[in-house]
C-alpha positions as CSV (number, residue, x, y, z in Angstrom):
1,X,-44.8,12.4,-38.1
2,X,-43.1,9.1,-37.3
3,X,-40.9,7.3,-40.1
4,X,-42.2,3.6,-40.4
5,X,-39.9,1.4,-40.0
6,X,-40.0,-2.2,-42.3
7,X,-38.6,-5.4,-41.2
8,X,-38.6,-7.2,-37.7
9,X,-37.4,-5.5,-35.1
10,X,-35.2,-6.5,-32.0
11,X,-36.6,-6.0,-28.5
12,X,-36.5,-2.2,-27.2
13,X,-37.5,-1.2,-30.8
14,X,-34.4,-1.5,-32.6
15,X,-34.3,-3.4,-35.9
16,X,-33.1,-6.7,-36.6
17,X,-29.4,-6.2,-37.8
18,X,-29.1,-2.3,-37.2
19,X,-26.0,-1.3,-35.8
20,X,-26.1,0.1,-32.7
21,X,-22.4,1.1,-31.9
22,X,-19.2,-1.2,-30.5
23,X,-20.3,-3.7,-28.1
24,X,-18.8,-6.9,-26.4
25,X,-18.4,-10.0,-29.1
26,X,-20.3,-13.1,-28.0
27,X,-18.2,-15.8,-26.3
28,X,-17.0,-18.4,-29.1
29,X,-18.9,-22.1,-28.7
30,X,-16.2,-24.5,-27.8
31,X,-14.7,-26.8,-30.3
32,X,-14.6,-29.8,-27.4
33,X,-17.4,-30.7,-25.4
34,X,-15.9,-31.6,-21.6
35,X,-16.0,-34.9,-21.5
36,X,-19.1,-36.8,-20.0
37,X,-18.5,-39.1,-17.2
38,X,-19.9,-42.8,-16.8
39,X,-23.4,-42.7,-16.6
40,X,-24.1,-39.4,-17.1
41,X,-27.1,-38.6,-19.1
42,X,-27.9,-36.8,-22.2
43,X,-30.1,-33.6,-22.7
44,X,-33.1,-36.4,-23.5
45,X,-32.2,-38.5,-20.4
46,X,-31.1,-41.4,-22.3
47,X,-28.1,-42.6,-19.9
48,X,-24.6,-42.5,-21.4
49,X,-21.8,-45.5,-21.6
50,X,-18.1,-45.8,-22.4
51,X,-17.2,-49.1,-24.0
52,X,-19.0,-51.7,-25.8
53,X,-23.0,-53.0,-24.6
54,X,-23.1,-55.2,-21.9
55,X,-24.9,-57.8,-24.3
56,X,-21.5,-57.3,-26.8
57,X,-19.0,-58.0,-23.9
58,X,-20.9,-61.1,-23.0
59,X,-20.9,-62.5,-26.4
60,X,-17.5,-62.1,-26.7
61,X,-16.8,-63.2,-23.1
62,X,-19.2,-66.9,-23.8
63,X,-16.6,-68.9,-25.6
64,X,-13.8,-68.1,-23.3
65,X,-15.9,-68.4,-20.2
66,X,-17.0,-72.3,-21.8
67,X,-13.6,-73.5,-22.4
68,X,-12.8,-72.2,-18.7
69,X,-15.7,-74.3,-17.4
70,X,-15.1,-77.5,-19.3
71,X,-11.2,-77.7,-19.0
72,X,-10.7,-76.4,-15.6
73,X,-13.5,-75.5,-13.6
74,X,-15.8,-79.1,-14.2
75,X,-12.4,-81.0,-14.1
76,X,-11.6,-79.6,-11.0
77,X,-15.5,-80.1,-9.5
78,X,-15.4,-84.1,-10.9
79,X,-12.1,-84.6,-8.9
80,X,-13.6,-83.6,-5.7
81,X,-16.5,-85.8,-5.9
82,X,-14.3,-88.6,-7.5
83,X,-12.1,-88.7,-5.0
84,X,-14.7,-89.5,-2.9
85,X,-15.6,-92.2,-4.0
86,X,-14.0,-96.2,-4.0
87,X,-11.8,-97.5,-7.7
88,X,-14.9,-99.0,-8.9
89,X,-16.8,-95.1,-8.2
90,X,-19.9,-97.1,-6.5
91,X,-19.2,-97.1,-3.4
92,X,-18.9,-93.9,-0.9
93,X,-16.0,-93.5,1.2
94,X,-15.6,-89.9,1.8
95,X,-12.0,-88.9,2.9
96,X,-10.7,-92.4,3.2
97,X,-8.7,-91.6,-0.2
98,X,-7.3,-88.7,0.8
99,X,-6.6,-90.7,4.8
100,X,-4.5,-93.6,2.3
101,X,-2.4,-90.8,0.8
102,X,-0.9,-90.2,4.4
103,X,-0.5,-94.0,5.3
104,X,0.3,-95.8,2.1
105,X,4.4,-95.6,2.2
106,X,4.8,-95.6,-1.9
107,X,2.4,-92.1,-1.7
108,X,4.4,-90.9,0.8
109,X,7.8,-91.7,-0.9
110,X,6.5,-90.2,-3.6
111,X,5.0,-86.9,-1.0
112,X,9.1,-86.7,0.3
113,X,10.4,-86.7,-3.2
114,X,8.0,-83.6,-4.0
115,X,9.6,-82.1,-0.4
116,X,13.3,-82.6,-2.3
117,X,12.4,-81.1,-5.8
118,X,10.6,-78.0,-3.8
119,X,13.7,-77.1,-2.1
120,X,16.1,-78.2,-3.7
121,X,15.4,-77.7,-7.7
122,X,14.0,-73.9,-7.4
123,X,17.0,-73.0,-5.7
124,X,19.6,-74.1,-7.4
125,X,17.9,-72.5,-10.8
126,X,17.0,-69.5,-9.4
127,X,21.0,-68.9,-7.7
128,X,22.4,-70.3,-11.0
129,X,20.2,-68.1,-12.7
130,X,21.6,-65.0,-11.2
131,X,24.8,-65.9,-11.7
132,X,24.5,-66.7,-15.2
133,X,22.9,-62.9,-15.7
134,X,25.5,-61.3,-13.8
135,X,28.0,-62.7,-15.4
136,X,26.5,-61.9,-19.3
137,X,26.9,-58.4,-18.2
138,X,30.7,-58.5,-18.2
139,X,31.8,-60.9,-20.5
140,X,32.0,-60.9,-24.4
141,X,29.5,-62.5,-26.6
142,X,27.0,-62.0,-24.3
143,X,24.3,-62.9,-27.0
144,X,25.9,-65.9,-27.8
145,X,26.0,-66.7,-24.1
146,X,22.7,-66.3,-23.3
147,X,21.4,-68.2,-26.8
148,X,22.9,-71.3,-25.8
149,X,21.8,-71.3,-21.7
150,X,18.0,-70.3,-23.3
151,X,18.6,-72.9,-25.9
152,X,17.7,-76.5,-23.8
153,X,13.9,-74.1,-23.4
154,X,13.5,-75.0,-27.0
155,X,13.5,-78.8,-26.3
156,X,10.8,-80.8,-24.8
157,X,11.2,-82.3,-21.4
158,X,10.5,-85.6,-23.6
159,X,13.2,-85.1,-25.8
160,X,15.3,-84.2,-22.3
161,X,14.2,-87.1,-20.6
162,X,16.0,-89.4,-23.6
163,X,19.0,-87.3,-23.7
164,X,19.9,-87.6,-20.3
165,X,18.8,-90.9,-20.3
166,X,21.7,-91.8,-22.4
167,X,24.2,-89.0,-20.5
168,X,23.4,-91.0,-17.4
169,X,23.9,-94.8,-18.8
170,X,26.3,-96.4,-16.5
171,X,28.6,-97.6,-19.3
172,X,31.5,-94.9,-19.7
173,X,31.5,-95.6,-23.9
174,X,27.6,-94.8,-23.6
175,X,27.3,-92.5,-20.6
176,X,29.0,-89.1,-20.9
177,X,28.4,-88.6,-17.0
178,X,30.5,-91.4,-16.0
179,X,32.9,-90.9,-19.3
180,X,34.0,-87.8,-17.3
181,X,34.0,-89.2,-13.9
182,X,36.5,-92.4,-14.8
183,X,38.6,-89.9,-16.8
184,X,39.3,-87.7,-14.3
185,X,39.5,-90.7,-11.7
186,X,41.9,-92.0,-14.1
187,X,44.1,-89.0,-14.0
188,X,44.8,-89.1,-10.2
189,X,44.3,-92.9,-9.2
190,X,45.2,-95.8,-10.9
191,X,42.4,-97.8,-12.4
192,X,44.6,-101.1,-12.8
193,X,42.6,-104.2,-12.1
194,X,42.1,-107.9,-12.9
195,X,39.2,-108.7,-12.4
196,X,38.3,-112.3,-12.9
197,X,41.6,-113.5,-11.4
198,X,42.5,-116.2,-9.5
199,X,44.9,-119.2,-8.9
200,X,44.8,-122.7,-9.8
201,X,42.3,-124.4,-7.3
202,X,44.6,-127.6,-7.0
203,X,47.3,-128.6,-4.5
204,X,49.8,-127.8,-7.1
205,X,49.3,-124.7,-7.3
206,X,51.6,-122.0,-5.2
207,X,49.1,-119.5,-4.5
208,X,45.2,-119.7,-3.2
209,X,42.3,-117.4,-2.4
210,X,41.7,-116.1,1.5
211,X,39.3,-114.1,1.7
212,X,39.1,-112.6,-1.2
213,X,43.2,-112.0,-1.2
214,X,45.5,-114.1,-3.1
215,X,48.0,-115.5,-0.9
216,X,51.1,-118.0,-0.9
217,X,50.1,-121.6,0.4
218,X,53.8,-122.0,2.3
219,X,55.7,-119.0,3.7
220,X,58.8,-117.7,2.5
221,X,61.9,-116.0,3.2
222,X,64.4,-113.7,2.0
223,X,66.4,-114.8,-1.0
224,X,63.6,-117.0,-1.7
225,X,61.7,-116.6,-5.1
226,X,57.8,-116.3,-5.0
227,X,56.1,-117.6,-8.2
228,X,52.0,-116.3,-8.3
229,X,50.7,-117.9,-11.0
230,X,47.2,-116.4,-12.2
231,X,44.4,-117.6,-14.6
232,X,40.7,-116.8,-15.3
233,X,41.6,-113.5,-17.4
234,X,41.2,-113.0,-21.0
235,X,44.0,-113.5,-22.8
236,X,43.0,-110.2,-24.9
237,X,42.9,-108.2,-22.1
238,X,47.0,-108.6,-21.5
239,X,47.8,-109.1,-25.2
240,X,50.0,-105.7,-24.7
241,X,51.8,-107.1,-21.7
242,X,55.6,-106.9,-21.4
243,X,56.6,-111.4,-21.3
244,X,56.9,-112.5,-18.0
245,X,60.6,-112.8,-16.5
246,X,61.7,-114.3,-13.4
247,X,62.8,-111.9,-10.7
248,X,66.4,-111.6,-9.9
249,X,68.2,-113.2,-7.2
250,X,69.3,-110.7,-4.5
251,X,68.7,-109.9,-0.8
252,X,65.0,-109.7,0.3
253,X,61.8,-111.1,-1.5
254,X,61.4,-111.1,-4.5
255,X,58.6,-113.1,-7.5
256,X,56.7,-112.3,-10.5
257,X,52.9,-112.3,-11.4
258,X,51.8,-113.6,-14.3
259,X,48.7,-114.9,-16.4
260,X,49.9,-119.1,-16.4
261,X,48.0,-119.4,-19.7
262,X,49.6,-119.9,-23.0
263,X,47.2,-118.6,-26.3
264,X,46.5,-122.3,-28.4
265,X,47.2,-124.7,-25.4
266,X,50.8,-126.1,-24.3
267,X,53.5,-124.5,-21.8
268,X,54.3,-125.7,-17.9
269,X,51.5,-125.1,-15.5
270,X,53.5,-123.2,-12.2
271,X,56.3,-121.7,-14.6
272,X,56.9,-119.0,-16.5
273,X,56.5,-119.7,-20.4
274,X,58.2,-117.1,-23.1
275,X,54.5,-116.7,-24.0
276,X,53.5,-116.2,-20.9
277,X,52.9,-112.5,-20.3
278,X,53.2,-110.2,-17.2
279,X,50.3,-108.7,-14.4
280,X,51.9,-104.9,-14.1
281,X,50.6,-102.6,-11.4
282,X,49.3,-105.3,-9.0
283,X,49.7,-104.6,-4.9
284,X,51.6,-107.2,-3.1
285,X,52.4,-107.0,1.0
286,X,54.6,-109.2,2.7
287,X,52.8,-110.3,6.0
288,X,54.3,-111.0,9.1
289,X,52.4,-112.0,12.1
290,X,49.2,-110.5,10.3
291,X,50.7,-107.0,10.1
292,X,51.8,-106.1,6.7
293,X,55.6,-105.1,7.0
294,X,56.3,-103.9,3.7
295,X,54.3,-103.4,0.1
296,X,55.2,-103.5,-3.2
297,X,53.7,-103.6,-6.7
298,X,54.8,-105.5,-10.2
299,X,56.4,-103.6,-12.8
300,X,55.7,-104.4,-16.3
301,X,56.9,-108.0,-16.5
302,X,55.1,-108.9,-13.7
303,X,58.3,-108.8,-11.0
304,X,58.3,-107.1,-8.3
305,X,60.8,-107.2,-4.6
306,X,60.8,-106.3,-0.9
307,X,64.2,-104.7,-0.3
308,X,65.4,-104.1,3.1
309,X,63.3,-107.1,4.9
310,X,65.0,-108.2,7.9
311,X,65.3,-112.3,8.5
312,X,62.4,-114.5,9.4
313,X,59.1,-115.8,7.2
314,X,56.3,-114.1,5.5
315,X,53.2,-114.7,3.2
316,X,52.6,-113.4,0.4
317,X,49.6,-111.9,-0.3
318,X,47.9,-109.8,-3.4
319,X,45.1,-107.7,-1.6
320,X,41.9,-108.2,-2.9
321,X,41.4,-105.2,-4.8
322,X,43.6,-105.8,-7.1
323,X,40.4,-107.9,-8.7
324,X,38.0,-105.6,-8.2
325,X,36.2,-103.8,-11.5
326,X,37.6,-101.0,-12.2
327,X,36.2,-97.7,-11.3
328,X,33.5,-97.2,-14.2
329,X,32.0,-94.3,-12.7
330,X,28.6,-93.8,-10.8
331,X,25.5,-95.3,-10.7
332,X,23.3,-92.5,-11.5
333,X,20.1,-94.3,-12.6
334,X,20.3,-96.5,-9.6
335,X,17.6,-96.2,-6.7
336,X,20.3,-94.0,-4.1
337,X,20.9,-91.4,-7.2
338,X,18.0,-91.2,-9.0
339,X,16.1,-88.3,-7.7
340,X,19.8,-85.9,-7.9
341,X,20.1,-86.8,-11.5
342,X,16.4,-86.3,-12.0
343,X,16.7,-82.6,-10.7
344,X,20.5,-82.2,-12.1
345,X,18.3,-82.3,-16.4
346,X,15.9,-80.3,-14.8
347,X,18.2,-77.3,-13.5
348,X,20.0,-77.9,-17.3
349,X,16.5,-77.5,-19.1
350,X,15.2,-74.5,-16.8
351,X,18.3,-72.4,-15.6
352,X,17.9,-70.1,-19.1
353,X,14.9,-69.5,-18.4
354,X,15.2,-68.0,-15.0
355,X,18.5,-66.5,-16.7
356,X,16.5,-64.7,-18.4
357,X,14.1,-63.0,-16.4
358,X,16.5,-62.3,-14.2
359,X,18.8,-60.6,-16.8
360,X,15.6,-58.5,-17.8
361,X,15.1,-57.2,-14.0
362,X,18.9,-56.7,-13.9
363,X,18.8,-53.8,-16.7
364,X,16.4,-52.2,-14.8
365,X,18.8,-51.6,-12.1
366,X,19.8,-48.6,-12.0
367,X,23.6,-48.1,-12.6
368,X,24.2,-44.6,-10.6
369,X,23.7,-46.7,-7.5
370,X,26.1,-49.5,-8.5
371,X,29.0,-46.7,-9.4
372,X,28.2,-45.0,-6.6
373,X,28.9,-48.2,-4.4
374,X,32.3,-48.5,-6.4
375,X,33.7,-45.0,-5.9
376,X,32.7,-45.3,-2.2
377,X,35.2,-48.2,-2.3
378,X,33.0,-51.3,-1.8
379,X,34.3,-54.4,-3.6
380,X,32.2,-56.2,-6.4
381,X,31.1,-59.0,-3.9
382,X,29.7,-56.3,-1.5
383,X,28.2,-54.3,-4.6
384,X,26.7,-57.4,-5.6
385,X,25.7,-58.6,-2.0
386,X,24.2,-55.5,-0.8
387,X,23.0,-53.3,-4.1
388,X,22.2,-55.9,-6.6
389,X,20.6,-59.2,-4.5
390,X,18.3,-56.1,-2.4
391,X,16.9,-54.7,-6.0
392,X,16.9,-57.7,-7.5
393,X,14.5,-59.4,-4.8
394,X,10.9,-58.9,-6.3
395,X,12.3,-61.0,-9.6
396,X,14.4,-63.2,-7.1
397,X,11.2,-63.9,-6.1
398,X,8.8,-64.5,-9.0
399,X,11.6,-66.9,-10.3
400,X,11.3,-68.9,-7.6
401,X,8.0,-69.2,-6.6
402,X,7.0,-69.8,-10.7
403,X,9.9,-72.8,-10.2
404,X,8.3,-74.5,-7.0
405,X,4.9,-74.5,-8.7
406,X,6.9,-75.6,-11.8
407,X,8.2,-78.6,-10.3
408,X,5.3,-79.4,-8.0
409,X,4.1,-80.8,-11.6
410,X,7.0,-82.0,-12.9
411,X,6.4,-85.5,-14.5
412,X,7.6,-85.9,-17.7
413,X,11.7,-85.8,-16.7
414,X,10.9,-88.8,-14.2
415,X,9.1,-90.9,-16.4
416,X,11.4,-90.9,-19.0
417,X,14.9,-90.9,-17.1
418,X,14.0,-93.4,-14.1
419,X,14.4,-97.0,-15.4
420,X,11.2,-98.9,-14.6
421,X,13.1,-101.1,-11.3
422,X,13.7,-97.4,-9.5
423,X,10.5,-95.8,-10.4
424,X,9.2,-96.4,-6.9
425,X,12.2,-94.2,-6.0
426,X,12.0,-91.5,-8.0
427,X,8.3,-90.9,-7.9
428,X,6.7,-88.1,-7.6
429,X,3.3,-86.7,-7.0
430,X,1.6,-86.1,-10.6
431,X,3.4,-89.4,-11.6
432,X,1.9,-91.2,-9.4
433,X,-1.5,-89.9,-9.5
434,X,-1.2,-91.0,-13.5
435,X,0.2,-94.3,-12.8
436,X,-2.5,-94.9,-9.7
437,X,-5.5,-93.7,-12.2
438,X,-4.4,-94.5,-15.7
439,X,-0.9,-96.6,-15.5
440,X,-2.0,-100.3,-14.8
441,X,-3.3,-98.9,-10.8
442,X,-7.5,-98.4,-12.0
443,X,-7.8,-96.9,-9.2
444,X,-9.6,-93.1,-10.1
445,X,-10.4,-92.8,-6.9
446,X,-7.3,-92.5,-5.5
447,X,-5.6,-90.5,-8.3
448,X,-8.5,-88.0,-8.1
449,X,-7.6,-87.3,-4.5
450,X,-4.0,-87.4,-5.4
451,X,-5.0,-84.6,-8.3
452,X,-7.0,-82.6,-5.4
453,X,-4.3,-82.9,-2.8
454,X,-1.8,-81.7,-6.0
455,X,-4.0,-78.5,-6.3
456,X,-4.0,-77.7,-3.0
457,X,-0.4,-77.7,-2.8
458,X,-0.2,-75.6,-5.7
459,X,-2.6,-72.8,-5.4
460,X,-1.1,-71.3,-2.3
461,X,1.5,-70.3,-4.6
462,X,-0.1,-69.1,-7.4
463,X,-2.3,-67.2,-5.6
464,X,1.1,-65.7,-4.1
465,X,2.0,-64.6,-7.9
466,X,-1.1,-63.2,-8.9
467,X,-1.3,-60.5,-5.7
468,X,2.3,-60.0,-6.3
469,X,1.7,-59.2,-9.9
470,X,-1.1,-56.7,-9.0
471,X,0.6,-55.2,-6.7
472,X,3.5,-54.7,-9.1
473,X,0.6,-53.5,-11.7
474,X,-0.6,-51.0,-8.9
């Protein structure tokens, strides 16, 4: 007889929870599922997504993708079409806007100017640029260095426009350009001048004006005395003048120059007066047959003498630029200069910036190579010729095509430095598209085809950036 056996029972008879000797354990359940892959579908065959909805991306995508569309992408459309169009913007007449940029010679002063700022401006920054990084790396206070190169970033091109503005007045006690230039002009020429000067225009008087050169109205010879008598200066100008003496007697020629004016009136007009003071530093020539045979110039009380002349008769003479100006440096904001000065505050407001970057790329370099270079015996200019410049090229690179399309807009720099009589010179193309369209011009038709023709220029170039920045990325 059979024992009955309570409870559920396993398949093959054997209870539910009986023992039935050793046997394998069951494989654990894994703590991490394997992760699913996009699209892949649950057990219910609902389809499975990494990320946010579709519907959530576009929400937060709308506002961006509105602000694109109303400040770039329907500017950009309305400038096409505008462009095509007359000033008034009833009439139709297609390309001929963008046919007047090519034949109208301001545009295409201002299309030549653009050429000059394109190779000239991201050049230099780019090449000063390097330098500047190269040489933070081996010189103390590099911080410092670097802080006050980055420093002109921190102003506006407005607030550079009026600075150099004033560093380029032509005035040497108002320009610190030309302060510079006449001091260091001063240092190796002499800036003596009188300008203003002349002789008495009477048949009294010893001396007249040929040619713009002072000269003695009889000739003279050796042992003779020569008395030029001058007037037409400000008496304030010579107040530190020695007095003006007669010259000595002796063998050759000898005189004095002098300012024939006494302060308050009074004295004896063709002779020298103890108030009378002295012309120092003036060039005299004693002229012979229209050769000059021998020069001199006046010493502090106005004498001066030609020693060694042989026998015969001269003139006289005081070359003219002995009344010129005197050198008061250049004239940077005229129409011949304007553009160099232009791009001379643009390189001072930029060149940190490309610093910079290219200090950035320059730690990045790796230095085994550079020592290596060194031990192998190559000098620093080779190091930096061959090692440095090569790895440094993709940031060489960036700097300089961000700097062309940079300066392909420039606008504010010229409109502020360039006085208003050498704007014409100085222009350039997004200047002139404002002054055509907004400026006192009226005409939106051609400064919409001005603004098209600008964006064509520019997005080669960007486009350049962008696949060399995903390549980079890649």
């Amino acid at each position: 007889m059979t024992e009955r056996l309570d409870g559920p029972q396993a398949p093959g008879g054997i209870p539910a929870g009986a023992s039935t000797g050793p046997s394998e354990p069951l494989p654990a359940e894994p703590l991490l599922a394997e992760p699913r892959s996009a699209g892949a579908a649950h057990a219910d065959g609902i389809p499975h997504r990494l990320g946010p909805s579709p519907k959530a991306a576009a929400l937060f995508l709308a506002p961006a993708v509105l602000l694109l569309g109303a400040w770039v992408i329907y500017p950009i459309i309305y400038s096409i079409y505008r462009s095509l169009f007359d000033s008034s913007g009833n009439r139709f007449v297609g390309l001929g806007n963008y046919g007047s940029i090519f034949t109208d010679s301001a545009t295409l002063t201002t299309i030549r100017n653009n050429v000059i700022w394109v190779v000239v401006a991201p050049l230099i920054v780019t090449v000063l640029g390097l330098i500047f990084a190269v040489l933070t790396e081996r010189i103390r206070w590099a911080t410092a260095f670097k802080l006050i190169l980055f420093m002109p970033m921190a102003v506006s091109l407005l607030a550079a426009g009026v600075i150099f503005r004033l560093v380029y007045e032509q005035d040497p006690d108002k320009g610190v350009a030309n302060a510079v230039i006449t001091t260091v002009h001063d240092t190796f020429s002499s800036s003596a001048g009188y300008p203003g000067a002349r002789p008495r225009e009477n048949d009294q008087a010893p001396a007249v004006i040929r040619g713009g050169a002072v000269v003695t109205r009889q000739q003279v010879q050796p042992g003779q005395p020569v008395l030029i008598p001058l007037v037409g200066l400000n008496q304030d100008t010579v107040k530190d003048a020695a007095p003006a003496k007669a010259a000595s007697g002796g063998d050759g020629v000898g005189g004095t120059v002098w300012l024939d004016v006494v302060r308050g009136g009074g004295g004896t007009l063709n002779q020298i007066d103890p108030q009378e003071k002295g012309l120092a530093g003036i060039t005299v020539e004693a002229v012979s047959g229209g050769a000059v045979k021998a020069t001199a110039e006046t010493a502090a009380d106005g004498t001066f003498r030609f020693a060694g002349l042989p026998s015969g008769t001269y003139e006289v003479r005081l070359p003219q630029s002995n009344f010129a100006a005197p050198f008061n440096g250049l004239s940077w904001l005229g129409p011949a200069l304007i553009t160099p000065a232009i791009i001379g505050a643009y390189i001072w407001v930029w060149a940190g910036f490309a610093m910079v970057l290219i200090a950035a790329g320059l730690a990045a370099v790796p230095r085994d190579a550079l020592e290596a270079a060194r031990i192998d015996g190559a000098t620093e200019w080779q190091v930096f010729r061959r090692i440095t410049v090569p790895l440094l090229a993709p940031v060489l690179l960036v700097v300089f095509v961000t700097m062309v399309i940079n300066v392909l807009k420039v606008f504010d720099l010229v409109f502020i430095i360039a006085p208003g009589s050498v704007q014409p010179q100085a222009n350039v193309i997004a200047l002139e598209m404002w002054r055509v369209s907004f400026g006192g011009g009226g005409n939106q038709g051609m400064g919409s085809a001005l603004a098209v023709f600008l964006l064509v220029l520019v997005l080669p170039f960007m486009i350049f950036n962008i696949r060399r920045f995903r390549r980079d990325e890649a």
